[in-house]
C-alpha positions in Angstrom: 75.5 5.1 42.0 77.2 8.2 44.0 75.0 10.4 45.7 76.4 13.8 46.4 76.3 15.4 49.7 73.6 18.3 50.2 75.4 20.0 52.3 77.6 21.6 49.2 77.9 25.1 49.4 75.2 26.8 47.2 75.1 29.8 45.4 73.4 33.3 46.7 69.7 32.9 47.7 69.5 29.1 46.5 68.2 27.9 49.3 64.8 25.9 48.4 63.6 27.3 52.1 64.0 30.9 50.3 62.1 30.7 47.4 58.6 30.5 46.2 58.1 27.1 44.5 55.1 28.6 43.1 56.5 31.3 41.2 59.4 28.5 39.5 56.0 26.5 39.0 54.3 29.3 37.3 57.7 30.2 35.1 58.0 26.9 33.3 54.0 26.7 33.2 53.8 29.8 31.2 56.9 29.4 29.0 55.9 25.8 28.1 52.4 27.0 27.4 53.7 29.5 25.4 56.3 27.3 23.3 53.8 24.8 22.5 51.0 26.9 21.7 53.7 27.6 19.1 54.2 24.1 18.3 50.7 22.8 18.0 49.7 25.8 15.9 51.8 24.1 13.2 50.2 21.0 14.1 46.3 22.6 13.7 47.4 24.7 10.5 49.4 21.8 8.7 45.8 20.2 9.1 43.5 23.3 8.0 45.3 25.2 5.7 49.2 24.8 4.6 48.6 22.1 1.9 46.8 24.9 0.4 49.0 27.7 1.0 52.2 26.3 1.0 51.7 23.5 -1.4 50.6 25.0 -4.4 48.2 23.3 -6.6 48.7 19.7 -5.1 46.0 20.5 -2.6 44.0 17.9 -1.2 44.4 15.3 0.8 47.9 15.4 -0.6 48.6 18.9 0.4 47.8 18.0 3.8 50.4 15.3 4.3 53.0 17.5 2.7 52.3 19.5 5.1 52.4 16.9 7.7 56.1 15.9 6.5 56.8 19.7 7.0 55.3 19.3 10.4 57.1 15.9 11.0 60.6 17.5 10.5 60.0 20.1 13.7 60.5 16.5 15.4 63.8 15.3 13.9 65.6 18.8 15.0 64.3 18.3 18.7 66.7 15.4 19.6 69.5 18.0 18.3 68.1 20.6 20.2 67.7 18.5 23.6 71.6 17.6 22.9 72.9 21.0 22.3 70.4 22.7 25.3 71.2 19.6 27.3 74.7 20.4 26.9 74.9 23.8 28.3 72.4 23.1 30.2 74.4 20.2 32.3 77.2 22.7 32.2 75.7 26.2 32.7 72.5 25.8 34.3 69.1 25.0 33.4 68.0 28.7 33.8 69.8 30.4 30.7 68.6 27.7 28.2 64.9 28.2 29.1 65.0 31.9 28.2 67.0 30.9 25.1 64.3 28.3 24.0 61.7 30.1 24.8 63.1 33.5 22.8 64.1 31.1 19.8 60.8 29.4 19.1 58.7 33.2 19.1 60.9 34.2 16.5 60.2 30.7 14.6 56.9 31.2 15.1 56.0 35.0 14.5 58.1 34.6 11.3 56.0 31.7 10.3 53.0 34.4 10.4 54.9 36.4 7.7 55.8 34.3 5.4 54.1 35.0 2.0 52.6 32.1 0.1 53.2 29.6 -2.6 51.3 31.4 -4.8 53.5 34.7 -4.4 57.1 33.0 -4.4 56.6 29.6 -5.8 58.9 27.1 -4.3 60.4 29.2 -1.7 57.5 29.2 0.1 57.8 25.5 1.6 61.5 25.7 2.2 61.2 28.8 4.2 58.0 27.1 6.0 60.8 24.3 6.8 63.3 26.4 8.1 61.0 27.9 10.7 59.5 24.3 11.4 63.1 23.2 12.3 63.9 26.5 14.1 61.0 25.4 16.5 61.8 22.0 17.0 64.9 22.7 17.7 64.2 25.0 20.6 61.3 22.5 21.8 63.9 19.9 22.0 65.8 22.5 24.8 62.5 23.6 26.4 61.4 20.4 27.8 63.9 19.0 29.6 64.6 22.7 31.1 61.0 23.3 31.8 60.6 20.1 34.2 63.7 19.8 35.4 64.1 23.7 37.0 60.5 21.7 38.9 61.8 19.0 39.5 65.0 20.3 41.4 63.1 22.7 43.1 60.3 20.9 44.6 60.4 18.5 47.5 61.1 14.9 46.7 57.4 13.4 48.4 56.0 15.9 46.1 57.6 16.0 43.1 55.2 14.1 40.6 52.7 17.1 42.0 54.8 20.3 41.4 56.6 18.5 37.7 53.5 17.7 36.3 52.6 21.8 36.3 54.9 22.1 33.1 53.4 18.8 31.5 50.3 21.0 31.8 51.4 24.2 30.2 51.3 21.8 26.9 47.3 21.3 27.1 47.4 24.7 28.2 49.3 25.5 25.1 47.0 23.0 22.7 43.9 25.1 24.7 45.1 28.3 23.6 46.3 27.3 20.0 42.8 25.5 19.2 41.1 28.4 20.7 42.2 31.0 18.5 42.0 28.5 15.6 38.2 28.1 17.0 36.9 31.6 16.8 38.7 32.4 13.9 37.1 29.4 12.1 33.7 30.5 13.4 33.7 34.3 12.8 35.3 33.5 9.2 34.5 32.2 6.2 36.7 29.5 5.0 37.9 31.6 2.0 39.1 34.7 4.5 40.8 31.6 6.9 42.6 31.0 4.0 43.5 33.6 2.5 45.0 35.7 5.7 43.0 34.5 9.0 45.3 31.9 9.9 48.4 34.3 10.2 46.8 35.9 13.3 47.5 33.3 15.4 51.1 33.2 14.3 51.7 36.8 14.6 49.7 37.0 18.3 52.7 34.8 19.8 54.6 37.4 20.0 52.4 38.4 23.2 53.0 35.3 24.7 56.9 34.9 24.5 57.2 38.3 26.4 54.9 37.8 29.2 57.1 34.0 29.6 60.6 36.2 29.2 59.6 38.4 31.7 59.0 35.4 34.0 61.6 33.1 33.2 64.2 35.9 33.6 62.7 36.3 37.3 63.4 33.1 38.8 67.0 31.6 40.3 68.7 28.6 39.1 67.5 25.1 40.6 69.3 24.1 43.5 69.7 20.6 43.3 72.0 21.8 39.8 73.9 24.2 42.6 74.8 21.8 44.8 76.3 19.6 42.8 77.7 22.1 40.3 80.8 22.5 42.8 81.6 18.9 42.6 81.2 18.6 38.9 83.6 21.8 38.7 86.2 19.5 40.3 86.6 16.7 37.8 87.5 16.7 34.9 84.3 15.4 32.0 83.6 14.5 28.8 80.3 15.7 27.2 77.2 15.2 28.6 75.6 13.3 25.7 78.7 10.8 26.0 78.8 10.4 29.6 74.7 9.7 29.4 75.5 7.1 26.4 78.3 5.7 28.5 76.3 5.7 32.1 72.9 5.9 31.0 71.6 3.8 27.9 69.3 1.9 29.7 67.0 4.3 31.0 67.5 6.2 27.1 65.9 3.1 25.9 63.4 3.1 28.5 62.3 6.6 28.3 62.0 6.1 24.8 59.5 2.9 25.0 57.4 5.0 27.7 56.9 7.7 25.2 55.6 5.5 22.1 52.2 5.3 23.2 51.9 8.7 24.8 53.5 10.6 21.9 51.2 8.9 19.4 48.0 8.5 20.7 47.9 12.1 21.6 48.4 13.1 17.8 45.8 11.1 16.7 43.4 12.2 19.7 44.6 16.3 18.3 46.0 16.7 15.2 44.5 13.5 13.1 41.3 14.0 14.7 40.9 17.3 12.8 41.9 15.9 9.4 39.4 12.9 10.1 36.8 14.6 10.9 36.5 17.8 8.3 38.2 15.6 5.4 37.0 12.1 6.0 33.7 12.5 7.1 32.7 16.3 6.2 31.9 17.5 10.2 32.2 21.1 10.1 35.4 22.6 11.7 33.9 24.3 14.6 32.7 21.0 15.8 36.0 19.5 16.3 37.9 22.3 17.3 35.5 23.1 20.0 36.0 19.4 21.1 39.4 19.7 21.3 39.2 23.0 23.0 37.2 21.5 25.7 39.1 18.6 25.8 42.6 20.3 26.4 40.9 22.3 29.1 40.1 19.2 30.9 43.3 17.9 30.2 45.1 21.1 31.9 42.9 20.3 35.0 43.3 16.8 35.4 47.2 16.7 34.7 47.9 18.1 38.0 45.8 16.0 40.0 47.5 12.7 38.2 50.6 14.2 38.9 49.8 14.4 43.1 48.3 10.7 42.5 51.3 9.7 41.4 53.3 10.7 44.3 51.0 8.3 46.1 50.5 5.2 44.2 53.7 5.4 42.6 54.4 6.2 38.2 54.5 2.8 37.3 50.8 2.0 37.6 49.3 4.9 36.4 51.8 4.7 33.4 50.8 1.4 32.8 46.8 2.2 33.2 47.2 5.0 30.5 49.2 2.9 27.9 46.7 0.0 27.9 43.7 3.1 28.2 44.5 4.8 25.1 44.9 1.2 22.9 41.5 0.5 23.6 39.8 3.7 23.4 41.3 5.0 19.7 38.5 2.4 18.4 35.8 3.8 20.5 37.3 6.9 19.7 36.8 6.6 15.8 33.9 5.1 16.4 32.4 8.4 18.1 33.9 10.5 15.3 31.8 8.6 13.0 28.2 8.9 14.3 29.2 13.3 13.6 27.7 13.9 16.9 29.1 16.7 18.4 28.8 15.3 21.7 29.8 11.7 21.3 33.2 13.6 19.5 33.7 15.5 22.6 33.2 12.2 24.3 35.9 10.7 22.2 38.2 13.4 23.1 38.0 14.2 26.7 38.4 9.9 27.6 41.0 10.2 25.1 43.1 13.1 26.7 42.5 11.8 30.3 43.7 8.4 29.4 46.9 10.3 27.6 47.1 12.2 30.9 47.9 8.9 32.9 50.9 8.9 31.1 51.9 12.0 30.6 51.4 14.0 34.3 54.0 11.5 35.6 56.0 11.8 33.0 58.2 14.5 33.7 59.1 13.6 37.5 59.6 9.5 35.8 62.4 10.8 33.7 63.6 13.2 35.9 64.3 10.6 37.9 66.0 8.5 36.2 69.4 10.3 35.3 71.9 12.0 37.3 72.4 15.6 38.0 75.7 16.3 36.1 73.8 14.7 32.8 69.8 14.9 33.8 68.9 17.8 31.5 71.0 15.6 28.4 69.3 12.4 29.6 65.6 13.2 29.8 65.6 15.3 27.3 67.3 13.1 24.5 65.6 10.2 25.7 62.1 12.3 25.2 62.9 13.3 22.7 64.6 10.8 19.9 61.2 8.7 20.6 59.4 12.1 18.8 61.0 11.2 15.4 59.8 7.3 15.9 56.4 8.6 17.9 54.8 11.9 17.1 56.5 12.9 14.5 55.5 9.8 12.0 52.3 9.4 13.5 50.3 11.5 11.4 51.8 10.7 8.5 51.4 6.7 9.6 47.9 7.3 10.8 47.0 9.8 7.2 48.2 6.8 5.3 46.1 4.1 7.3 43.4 5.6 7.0 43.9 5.7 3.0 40.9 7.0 0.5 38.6 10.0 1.9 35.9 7.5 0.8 36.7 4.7 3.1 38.8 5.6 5.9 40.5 2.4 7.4 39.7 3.4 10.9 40.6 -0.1 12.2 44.0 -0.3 10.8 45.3 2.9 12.9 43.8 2.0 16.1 45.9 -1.1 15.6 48.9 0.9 15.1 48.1 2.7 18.3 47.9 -0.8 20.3 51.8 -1.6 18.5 52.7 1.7 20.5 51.4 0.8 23.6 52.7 -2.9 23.7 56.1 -1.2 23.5 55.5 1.3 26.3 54.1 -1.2 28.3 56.9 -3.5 28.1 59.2 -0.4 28.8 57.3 0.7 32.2 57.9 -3.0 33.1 61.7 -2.6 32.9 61.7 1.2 34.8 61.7 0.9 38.5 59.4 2.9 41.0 61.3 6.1 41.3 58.6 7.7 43.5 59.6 9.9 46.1 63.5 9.0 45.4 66.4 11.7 45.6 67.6 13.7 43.2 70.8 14.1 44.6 72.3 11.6 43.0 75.3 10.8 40.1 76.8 8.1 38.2 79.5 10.3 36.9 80.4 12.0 39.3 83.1 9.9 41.3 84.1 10.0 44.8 81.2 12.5 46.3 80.6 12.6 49.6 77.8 10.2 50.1 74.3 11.4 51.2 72.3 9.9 54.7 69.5 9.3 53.2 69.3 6.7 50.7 69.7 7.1 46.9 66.3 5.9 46.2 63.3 4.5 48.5 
């Protein structure tokens, strides 16, 4: 693999010496937060209310998992979004796509707050709901890889599981806010009023959130590390990004994708099937679980951080491997807590649940970062991320709905059995990934013939 030398010229005031590496930190913090508050609110309504509004007179348990297809198509537009941000991304700069994701999915999601209802316009309803469902996976599928990687570039290599794992919190701060609003409007309303027009607040109050992360995002430089080797890459002559990773790349694709099986799903079914389990399967009142979930994803934010700095000690591989066999055990105890409808042993449930996703997931975004090259590292992570959301996250509440079967009888047992299938693959996936801790990022399997670094591609 070619490493490029660091002493490239850079661009005006992209020295890493100049800059505040809190102020990038807080940038893709409050973006991310912001584009997947946006994201799990479709998540939280497809569970509460959208088989209703948008479904017509199906209703029902049957309502709900149209709604979850609707939901489960945000998650087949996100590999096309990661290519096409990933593209310009590789070529431009990372800066310009994370305004441009983070200004297309407010407009996704404000509009999603307008929309009128299957009982004003019939069938237009859903397929408008869809359109704005694909608009927002298709600018998650940008924001990601953007998110971690301006980071990643920026921080210092012993430190980089530390300062990446900041954006992997903005989503738990995102869920935190989402299920918040979703909280107090469920207890301040009836369930007729939630219905009926409540749940559009949420929607329409996103619009305050994708301005304060414009302002920021706008503020910040482009990543160095992208700098540097932007003069080289200017030199020869490339093919696409998403050919060069396919070319250069496919085994750490595949990889990325295993690591993100277990993650990906266990976190939907410690969020988003969790609701529809407990209000539809076993009649606890709404409050109760969203108030769990609130509490959990604030633990979550906390703890993510902390994993992250762990990992730049002990290495990803371990705590990756930790969380993936974690969260195959605990979704039975999880259930298990659900079903005693104590509102403690459910916040039990979730808070183990979200910590054991977080050993996975607060290492996740220096891991992949990692793994690819700078001329193709925004394409790489972010199509290997996300391709495993259409096989992970995006099925996995429509898997888990259909597990579980008849409201009566809930087949508990059947998706925490699914969940351990998920995590047999990630583990086997960690296996095959080497220890990137503390490696450069400074290096390229495309580009050819750059001047080779001192310091050695990887330790």
């Amino acid at each position: 693999m070619t490493t490029y030398d660091a002493t490239t010229p850079r661009t005006p005031g992209s020295d890493p010496g100049r800059r505040s590496i809190g102020k990038v930190v807080f940038a893709s913090l409050i973006g991310t937060a912001t584009e997947w508050y946006d994201f799990f609110l479709f998540g939280s309504a497809a569970a509460l209310v959208f088989g209703e509004v948008f479904f017509g007179k199906i209703g029902g348990t049957e309502g709900t998992l149209y709604a979850f297809m609707t939901y489960a198509l945000g998650f087949v537009a996100r590999p096309i979004g990661g290519v096409v941000f990933g593209h310009f991304g590789d070529r431009v700069g990372r800066k310009k796509m994370l305004v441009a994701s983070l200004l297309m999915m407010g407009l996704g999601t404000f509009a999603i707050g307008l929309l009128p209802t299957y009982a004003t316009i019939g069938v237009a309803a859903p397929l408008l709901l869809v359109f704005c469902r694909l608009l927002q996976g298709f600018a998650v599928g940008g924001e990601w890889g953007g998110a971690v990687l301006m980071v990643s570039e920026h921080g210092s290599d012993g430190w980089r599981g530390f300062w990446a794992s900041w954006p992997q919190a903005g989503v738990a701060m995102g869920n935190l806010l989402a299920t918040g609003v979703l909280w107090v409007l469920a207890a301040v309303q009836s369930d007729s009023a939630f219905l009926a027009w409540g749940w559009r607040i949420p929607f329409l109050l996103s619009a305050v959130l994708v301005a304060v992360g414009m302002w920021v995002r706008l503020t910040i430089e482009e990543s160095p590390v992208f700098a540097e080797a932007k003069t080289e890459m200017e030199k020869q002559d490339r093919g696409m990004p998403i050919l060069e990773v396919i070319r250069e790349y496919p085994r750490e694709v595949f990889v990325a994708m295993g690591m993100r099986m277990a993650e990906n799903i266990s976190y939907y079914i410690f969020t988003v099937i969790s609701i529809t389990y407990a209000t539809t399967y076993i009649a606890v009142d709404k409050p109760v679980i969203l108030r769990a979930l609130l509490i959990g994803a604030a633990v979550q934010f906390c703890v993510v951080p902390a994993i992250g700095a762990l990992s730049d000690r002990v290495g990803r591989r371990p705590l990756y491997l930790a969380g993936a066999v974690g969260v195959a055990v605990w979704t039975f105890v999880f259930f298990s807590l659900l079903d005693t409808k104590d509102p403690n042993k459910i916040l039990l449930g979730v808070v183990v649940g979200l910590i054991l996703h977080s050993l996975m997931y607060a290492p996740q975004a220096a891991f992949f970062s990692e793994l690819f090259g700078t001329s193709v590292r925004y394409t790489g992570a972010s199509v290997g991320y996300q391709l495993a959301s259409i096989f992970a996250g995006a099925l996995a509440p429509i898997i888990a709905l259909k597990l579980l079967g008849d409201v009566t009888d809930g087949n508990t047992t059947a998706v925490g059995i699914y969940v351990a299938i998920a995590s047999a693959l990630t583990v086997i996936a960690v296996l095959f990934a080497r220890e990137t801790r503390a490696s450069s990022l400074r290096h390229d399997r495309v580009l050819k013939n750059a001047p080779v670094l001192a310091e050695a591609e990887s330790r």
